[in-house]
C-alpha positions in Angstrom: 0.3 -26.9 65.4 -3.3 -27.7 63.8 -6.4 -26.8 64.3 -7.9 -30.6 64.3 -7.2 -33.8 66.5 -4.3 -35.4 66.2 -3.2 -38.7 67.6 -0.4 -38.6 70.8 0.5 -41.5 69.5 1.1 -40.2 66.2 2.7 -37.0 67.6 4.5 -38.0 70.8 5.0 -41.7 71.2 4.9 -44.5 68.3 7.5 -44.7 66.1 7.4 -43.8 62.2 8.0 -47.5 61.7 4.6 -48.9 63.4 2.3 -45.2 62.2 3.2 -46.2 58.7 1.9 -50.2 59.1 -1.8 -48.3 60.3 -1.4 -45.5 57.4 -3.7 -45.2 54.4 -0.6 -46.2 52.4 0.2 -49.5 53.6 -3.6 -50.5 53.9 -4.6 -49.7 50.4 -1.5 -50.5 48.3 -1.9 -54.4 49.9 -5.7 -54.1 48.7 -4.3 -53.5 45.5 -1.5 -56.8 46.0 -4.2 -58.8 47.0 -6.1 -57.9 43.7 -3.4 -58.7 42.0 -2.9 -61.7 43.9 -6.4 -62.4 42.8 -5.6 -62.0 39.4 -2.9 -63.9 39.2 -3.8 -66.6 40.3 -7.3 -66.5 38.6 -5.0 -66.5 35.6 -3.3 -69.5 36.3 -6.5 -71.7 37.1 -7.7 -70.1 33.5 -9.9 -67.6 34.1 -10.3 -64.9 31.4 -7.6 -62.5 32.8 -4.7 -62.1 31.0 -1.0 -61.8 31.7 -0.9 -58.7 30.6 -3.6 -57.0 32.9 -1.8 -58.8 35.5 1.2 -56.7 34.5 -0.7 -53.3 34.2 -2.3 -54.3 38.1 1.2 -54.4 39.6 2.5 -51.1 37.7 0.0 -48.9 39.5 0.0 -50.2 43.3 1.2 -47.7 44.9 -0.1 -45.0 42.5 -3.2 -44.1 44.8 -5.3 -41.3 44.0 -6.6 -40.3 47.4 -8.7 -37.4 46.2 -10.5 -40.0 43.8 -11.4 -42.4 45.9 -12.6 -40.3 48.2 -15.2 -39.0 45.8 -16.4 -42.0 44.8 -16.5 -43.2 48.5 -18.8 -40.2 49.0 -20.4 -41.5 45.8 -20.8 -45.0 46.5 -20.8 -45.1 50.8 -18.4 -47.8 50.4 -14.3 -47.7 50.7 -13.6 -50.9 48.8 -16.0 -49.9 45.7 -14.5 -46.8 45.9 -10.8 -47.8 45.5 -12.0 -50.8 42.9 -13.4 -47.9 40.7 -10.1 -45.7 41.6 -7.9 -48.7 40.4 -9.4 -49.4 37.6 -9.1 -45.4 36.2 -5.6 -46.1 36.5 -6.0 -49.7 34.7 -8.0 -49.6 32.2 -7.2 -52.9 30.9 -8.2 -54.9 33.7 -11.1 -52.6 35.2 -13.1 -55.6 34.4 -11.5 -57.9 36.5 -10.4 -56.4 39.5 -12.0 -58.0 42.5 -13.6 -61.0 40.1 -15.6 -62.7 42.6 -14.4 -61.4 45.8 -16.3 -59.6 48.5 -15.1 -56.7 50.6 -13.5 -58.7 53.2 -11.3 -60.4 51.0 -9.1 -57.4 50.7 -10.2 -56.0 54.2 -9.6 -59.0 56.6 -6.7 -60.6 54.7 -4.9 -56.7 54.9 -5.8 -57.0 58.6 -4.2 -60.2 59.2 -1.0 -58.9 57.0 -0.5 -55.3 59.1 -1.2 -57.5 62.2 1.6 -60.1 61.2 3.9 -57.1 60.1 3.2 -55.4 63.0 4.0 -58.6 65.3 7.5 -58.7 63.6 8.5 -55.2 64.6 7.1 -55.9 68.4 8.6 -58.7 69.0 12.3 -57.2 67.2 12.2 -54.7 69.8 11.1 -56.9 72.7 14.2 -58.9 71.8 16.2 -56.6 72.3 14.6 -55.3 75.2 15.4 -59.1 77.0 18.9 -59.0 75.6 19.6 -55.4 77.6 17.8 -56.1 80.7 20.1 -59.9 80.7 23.1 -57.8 80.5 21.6 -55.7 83.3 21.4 -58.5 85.4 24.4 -60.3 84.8 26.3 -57.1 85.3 24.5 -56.7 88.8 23.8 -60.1 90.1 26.1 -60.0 93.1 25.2 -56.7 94.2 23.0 -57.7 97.6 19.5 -55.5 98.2 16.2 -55.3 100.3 13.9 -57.7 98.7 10.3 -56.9 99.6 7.2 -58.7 100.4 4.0 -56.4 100.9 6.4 -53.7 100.3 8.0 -54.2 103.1 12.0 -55.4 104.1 11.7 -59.0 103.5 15.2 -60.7 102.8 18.4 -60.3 100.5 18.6 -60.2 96.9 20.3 -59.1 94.4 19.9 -55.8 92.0 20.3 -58.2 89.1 18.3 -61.1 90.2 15.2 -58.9 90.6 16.0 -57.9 87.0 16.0 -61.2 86.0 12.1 -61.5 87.1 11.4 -58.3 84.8 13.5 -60.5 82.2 11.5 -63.7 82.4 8.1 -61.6 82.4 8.9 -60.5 78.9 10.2 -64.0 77.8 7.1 -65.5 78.3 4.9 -62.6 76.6 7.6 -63.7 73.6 6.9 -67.0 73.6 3.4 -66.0 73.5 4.1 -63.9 70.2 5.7 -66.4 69.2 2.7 -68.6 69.1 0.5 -66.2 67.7 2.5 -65.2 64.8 3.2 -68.5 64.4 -0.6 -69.9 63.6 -1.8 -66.5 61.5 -3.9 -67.3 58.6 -5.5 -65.3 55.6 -8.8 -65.5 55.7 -8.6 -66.1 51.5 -10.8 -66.5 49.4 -14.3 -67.3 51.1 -16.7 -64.9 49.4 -19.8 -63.2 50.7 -21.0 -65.5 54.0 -18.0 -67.7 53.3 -19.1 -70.8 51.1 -16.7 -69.5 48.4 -20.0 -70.2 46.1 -19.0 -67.2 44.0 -15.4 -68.7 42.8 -17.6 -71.9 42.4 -19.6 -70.0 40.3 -16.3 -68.5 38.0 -15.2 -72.2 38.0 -17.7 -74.1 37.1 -18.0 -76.4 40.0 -14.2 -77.1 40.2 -13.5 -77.2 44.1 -9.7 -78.2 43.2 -9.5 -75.0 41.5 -11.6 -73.1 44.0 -9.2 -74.1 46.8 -6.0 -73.8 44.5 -6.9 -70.0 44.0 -6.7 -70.2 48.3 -3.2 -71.3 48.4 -1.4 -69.7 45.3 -2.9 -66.1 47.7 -1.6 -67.1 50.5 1.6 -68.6 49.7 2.1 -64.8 47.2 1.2 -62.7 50.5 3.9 -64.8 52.0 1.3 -67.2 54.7 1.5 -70.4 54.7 -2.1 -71.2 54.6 -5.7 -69.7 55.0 -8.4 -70.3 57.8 -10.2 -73.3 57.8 -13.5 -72.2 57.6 -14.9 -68.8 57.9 -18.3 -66.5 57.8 -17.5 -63.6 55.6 -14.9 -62.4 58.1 -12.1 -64.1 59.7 -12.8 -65.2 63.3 -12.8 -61.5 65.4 -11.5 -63.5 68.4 -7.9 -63.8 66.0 -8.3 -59.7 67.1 -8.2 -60.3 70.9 -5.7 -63.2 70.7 -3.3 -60.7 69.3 -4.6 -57.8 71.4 -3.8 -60.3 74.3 -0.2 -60.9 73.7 0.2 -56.7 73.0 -2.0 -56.1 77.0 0.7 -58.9 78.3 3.8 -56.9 77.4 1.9 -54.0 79.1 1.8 -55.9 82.4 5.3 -56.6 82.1 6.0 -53.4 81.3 4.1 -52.1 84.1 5.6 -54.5 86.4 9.1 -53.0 85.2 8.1 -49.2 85.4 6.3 -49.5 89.0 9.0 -51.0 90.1 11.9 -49.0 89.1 9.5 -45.6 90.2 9.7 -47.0 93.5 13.7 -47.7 93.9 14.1 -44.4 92.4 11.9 -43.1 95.0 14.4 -45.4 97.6 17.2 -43.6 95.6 18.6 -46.7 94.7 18.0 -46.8 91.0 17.3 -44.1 88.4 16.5 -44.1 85.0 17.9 -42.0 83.0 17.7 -37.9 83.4 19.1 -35.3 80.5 21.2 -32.6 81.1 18.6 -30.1 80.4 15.7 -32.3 81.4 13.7 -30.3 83.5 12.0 -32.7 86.2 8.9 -29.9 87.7 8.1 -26.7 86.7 8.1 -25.4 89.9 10.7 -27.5 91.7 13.8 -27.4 90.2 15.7 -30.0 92.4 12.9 -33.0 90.7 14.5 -35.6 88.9 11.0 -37.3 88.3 10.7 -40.7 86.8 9.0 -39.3 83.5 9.9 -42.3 81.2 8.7 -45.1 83.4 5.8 -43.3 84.8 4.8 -42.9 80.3 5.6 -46.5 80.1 2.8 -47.5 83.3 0.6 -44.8 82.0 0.5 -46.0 78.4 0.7 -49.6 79.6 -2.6 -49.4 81.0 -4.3 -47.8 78.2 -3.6 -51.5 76.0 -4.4 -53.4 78.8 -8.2 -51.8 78.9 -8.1 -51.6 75.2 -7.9 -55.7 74.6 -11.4 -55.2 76.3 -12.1 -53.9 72.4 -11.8 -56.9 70.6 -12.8 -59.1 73.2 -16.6 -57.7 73.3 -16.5 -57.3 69.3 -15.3 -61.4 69.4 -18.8 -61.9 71.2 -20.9 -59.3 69.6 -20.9 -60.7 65.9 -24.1 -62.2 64.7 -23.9 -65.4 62.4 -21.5 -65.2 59.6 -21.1 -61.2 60.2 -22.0 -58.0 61.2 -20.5 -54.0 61.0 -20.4 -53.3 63.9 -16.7 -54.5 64.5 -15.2 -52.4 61.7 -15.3 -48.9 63.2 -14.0 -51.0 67.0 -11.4 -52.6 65.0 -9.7 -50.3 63.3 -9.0 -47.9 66.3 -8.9 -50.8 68.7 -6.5 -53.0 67.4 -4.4 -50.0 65.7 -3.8 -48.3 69.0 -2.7 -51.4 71.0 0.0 -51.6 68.3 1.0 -48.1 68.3 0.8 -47.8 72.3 3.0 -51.5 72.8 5.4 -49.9 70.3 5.6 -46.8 72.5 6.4 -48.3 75.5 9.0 -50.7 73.8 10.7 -48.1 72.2 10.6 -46.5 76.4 12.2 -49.7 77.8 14.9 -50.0 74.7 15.7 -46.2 75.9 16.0 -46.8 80.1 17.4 -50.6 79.8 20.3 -48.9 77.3 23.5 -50.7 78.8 25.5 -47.0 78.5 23.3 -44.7 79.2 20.1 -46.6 81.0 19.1 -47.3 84.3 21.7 -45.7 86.7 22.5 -47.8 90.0 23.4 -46.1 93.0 25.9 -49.0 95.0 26.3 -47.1 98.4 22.6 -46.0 99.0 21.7 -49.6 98.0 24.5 -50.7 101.0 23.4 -48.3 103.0 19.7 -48.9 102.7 20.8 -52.9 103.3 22.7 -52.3 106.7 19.8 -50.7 108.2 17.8 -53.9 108.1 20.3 -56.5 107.9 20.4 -56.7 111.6 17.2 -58.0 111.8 17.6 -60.3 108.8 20.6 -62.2 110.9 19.1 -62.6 114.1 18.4 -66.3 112.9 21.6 -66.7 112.0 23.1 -65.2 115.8 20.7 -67.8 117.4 21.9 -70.7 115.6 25.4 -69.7 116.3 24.4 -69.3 120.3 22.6 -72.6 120.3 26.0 -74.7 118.4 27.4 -72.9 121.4 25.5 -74.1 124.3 22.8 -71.8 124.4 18.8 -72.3 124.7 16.9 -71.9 121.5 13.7 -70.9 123.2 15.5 -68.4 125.7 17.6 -66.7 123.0 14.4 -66.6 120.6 12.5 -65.0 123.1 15.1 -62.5 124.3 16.2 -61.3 120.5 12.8 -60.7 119.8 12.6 -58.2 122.8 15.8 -56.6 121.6 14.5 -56.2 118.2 11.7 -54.4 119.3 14.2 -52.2 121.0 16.0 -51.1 118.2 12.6 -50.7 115.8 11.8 -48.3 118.5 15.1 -46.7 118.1 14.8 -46.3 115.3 11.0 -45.7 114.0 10.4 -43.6 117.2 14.2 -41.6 118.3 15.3 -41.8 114.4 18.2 -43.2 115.2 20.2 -45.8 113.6 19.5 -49.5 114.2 21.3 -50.7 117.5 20.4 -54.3 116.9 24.0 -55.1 116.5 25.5 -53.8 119.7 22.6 -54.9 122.0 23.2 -58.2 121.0 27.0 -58.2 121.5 26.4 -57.1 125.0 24.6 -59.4 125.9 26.3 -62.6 127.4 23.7 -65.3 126.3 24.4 -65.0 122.8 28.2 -65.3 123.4 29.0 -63.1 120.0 31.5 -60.7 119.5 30.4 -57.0 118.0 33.5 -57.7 115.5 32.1 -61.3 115.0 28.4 -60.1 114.4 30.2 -57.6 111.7 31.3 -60.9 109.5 27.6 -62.6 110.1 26.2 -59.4 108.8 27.7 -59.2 105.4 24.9 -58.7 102.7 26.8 -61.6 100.3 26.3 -63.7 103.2 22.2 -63.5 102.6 21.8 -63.7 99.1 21.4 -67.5 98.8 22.3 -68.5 94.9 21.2 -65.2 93.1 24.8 -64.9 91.4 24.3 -68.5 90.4 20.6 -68.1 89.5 21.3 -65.1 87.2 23.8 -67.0 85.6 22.1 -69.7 85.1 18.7 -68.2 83.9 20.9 -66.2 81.4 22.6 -69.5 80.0 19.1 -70.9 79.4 16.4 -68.9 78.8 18.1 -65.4 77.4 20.7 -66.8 75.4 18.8 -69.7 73.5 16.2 -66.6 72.4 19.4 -64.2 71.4 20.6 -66.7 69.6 17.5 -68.0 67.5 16.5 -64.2 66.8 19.4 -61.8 67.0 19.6 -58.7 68.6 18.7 -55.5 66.3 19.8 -52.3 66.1 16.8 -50.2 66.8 17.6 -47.2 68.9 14.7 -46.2 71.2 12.6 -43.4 69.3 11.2 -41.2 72.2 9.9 -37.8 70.7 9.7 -35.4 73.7 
C-alpha cells in the first residue's frame, strides 16, 4: 500500500504488457529512436551529422536519466527540451544535433501514433483469440435448443451456440474495424512548427526532394509505411477518436456479451466461471455472483464515455494547433487502451474452452419445456386443419386454452397444462403421446446447427487462419 493515487488499471485490471506501452520507458526511449531516426537520415541527405554521432545516439536510448530530466523540465517548463538536454549529457558528441530542425511534436505525435499502432496489435491478438474461443463455444453447443427472447421475454427456439455466434460476429466486425485502422496509420514526420516543413527547407537549402526524402527514410526506420499528407503541427486529433472508436466498439460487444451471460446466469442456465475459494458476498455465503462479467460491463462503459475525450479535443483545436489536447490525450487515449485490454484479458478468462463459461443442459431443458407448449400451438393447428379441422375455430379455442394454462401457471404456480388440455380436447384430434413428439425443442430450432456451422466455415475460420490464434492466458489480478 501507498500513500498516493494509484491507477486500478494499473493495480487491478490491465495487463503488464499494455501498462508498459503507456510507461515513461516506452514513450521516451522512441523520442530518442525517432532522434536518431532524425539523424540518420539527416546524415544520408548530407547534413553535417556524422556516422559516428549516429552511433553514440543509438548507444544511450534507453539510458534515461529520469532524475535529470526532470530538473531540467522544472528548469525549462517543457518535457521535450528537457529530455533533448538530458540526451545530449549522455551524448556529448551529437548534443548539437539532436532534434536539428524538429519541433516538439515530431517526437510527441509520431510516439503517439507508434504506442497507438503497438497497442492495436496486442488488442486485436487478444480479440482473436477471444473469436477463436467463443467459435469453439458455439460449435460445441449449436444443437443444444433454448428460450430465445424478444423484449426479454420467451420468444422462440434457439440454440445455446447460435446465440454465441451473435456475440461472435459482434467482435468480428469491431476486428475488421481494427483492421482498418491499423491498416491506414501514418507518422505525422517531419512537418515542423505549423507544418510547412519550412525549417528542413531551411537545413536544405530549398531541396523539397530532400525535405520529403528525410519523411520516408523516418517512417519506413519506425517501421510505417508512409506519413500524413498534410498536417498543422500536430497530426489530425480526429486519428485519436477513430482509434478510441474501434476500442468503445469492443466495449459494446463486450457489454453485449457480459449482460447477457449475467442474465442466463441469473436463469441458471449459464455460469461463468467461480473458484473454489471465491467468495461470491460477504454476507451471503450461498452467492455465486457474476463478478467477472459484471467488471467486464462495468469497465466497458467507462471506454465507451471515454471516446467522448477525443472526440471534443478533435473539435476543439484551433488552426494548425493548440494545448489543450495534450493533458485530454494522454489520460484519454491511455485509459481506453488499458480498460479494452482489461476486459479482453476478462473474456479470454470466461470464454476458456476448459475451464470457461459452464452450461447447465437440464435447467436449460427444463426452462424450454415450460414454454414450448405455447411455442407449438401453431404447429397443433396446422396438424388439426391437414386433418379436417377449422382454422379459425381451432385458433380461437387454443388461444382460450392458453390463457388457461398462463393462469395456471402465473396465478396457481403450477406447471404448464397446455399439453393435456389440448389432448383432451376432440377438435384438435391429437394424441397426449403425439403432442410429446411435436414438442421436441430440436423440432423448433429451424437451421441453427447449420447456421453455426456455416458462420464458423466463413467468417471465424478465414480470420483464424489469416492471424493465428496466440497463447495469451487471461491476466486477471484479483
Amino acid at each position: 500500500m501507498t500513500n498516493s493515487y494509484e491507477s486500478p488499471f494499473c493495480t487491478r485490471y490491465a495487463s503488464k504488457e499494455m501498462q508498459f506501452l503507456f510507461s515513461a520507458d516506452k514513450k521516451f526511449t522512441t523520442w530518442r529512436r525517432l532522434w536518431v531516426a532524425l539523424a540518420r537520415a539527416e546524415m544520408k541527405l548530407g547534413l553535417g551529422v556524422t556516422a559516428e554521432q549516429v552511433a553514440e545516439m543509438e548507444a544511450h536510448i534507453e539510458d534515461i536519466d529520469y532524475n535529470k530530466a526532470a530538473e531540467y523540465e522544472k528548469k525549462f517548463r517543457h518535457d521535450v527540451m528537457a529530455h533533448v538536454h538530458t540526451y545530449g549529457e549522455a551524448c556529448p558528441k551529437s548534443r548539437k544535433i539532436i532534434h536539428l530542425g524538429a519541433t516538439s511534436c515530431y517526437v510527441g505525435d509520431n510516439t503517439d501514433i507508434i504506442i497507438m499502432r503497438d497497442a492495436l496489435k496486442v488488442v486485436k491478438r487478444k480479440l482473436v483469440k477471444v473469436i477463436d474461443q467463443l467459435a469453439k463455444f458455439a460449435d460445441k453447443y449449436k444443437a443444444l435448443p433454448c428460450l430465445a427472447y424478444t423484449h426479454l421475454q420467451p420468444a422462440q427456439l434457439t440454440t445455446v451456440g447460435k446465440r454465441a455466434t451473435l456475440w461472435c460476429n459482434e467482435l468480428l466486425m469491431d476486428l475488421e474495424d481494427l483492421d482498418f485502422q491499423l491498416g491506414r496509420l501514418k507518422l505525422l514526420g517531419s512537418k515542423g512548427t505549423t507544418g510547412t516543413q519550412a525549417s528542413f527547407m531551411e537545413l536544405f537549402e530549398g531541396d523539397t526532394d530532400k525535405v520529403k526524402k528525410l519523411e520516408s527514410l523516418i517512417a519506413e526506420e519506425m517501421g510505417f509505411d508512409g506519413v500524413v499528407p498534410v498536417s498543422g503541427q500536430t497530426y489530425s486529433r480526429k486519428i485519436d477518436f477513430a482509434v478510441c472508436q474501434v476500442l468503445a466498439a469492443i466495449a459494446q460487444s463486450a457489454m453485449k456479451f457480459g449482460n447477457d451471460v449475467r442474465l442466463l446466469q441469473s436463469f441458471k442456465e449459464i455460469e461463468e466461471p467461480f473458484e473454489k475459494n471465491q467468495i461470491g458476498s460477504s454476507a451471503m455465503a450461498y452467492k455465486r455472483n457474476p463478478m467477472r462479467d459484471e467488471r467486464i460491463c462495468s469497465l466497458a462503459r467507462y471506454v465507451m464515455v471515454d471516446v467522448l475525450n477525443p472526440a471534443f479535443t478533435a473539435g476543439t483545436q484551433w488552426f494548425e494547433r493548440t494545448l489543450d489536447d495534450s493533458a485530454n490525450k494522454r489520460i484519454a487515449v491511455a485509459e481506453a487502451f488499458l480498460g479494452v485490454d482489461a476486459i479482453l484479458n476478462i473474456m479470454l478468462n470466461v470464454t476458456d474452452p476448459e475451464n470457461g463459461l459452464v452450461v447447465y443442459d437440464k435447467i436449460i431443458r427444463k426452462r424450454v419445456m415450460a414454454e414450448l407448449p405455447f411455442m407449438a400451438t401453431e404447429n397443433i393447428i396446422m396438424d388439426a386443419c391437414k386433418k379436417g379441422g377449422d382454422r379459425q375455430v381451432l385458433h380461437e379455442r387454443i388461444r382460450e386454452l392458453s390463457m388457461e394454462a398462463g393462469a395456471h401457471v402465473k396465478r396457481d404456480g403450477l406447471d404448464n397444462d397446455l399439453a393435456d388440455l389440448i389432448a383432451a380436447e376432440p377438435m384438435f384430434m391429437v394424441t397426449r403421446e403425439e403432442l410429446d413428439e411435436i414438442m421436441k425443442p430440436e423440432n423448433y430450432i429451424g437451421r441453427c446447427p447449420q447456421q453455426v456451422e456455416e458462420f464458423i466455415e466463413n467468417c471465424v475460420k478465414p480470420v483464424i487462419e489469416a492471424n493465428g490464434v496466440s497463447d495469451d492466458v487471461a491476466e486477471i489480478n484479483v
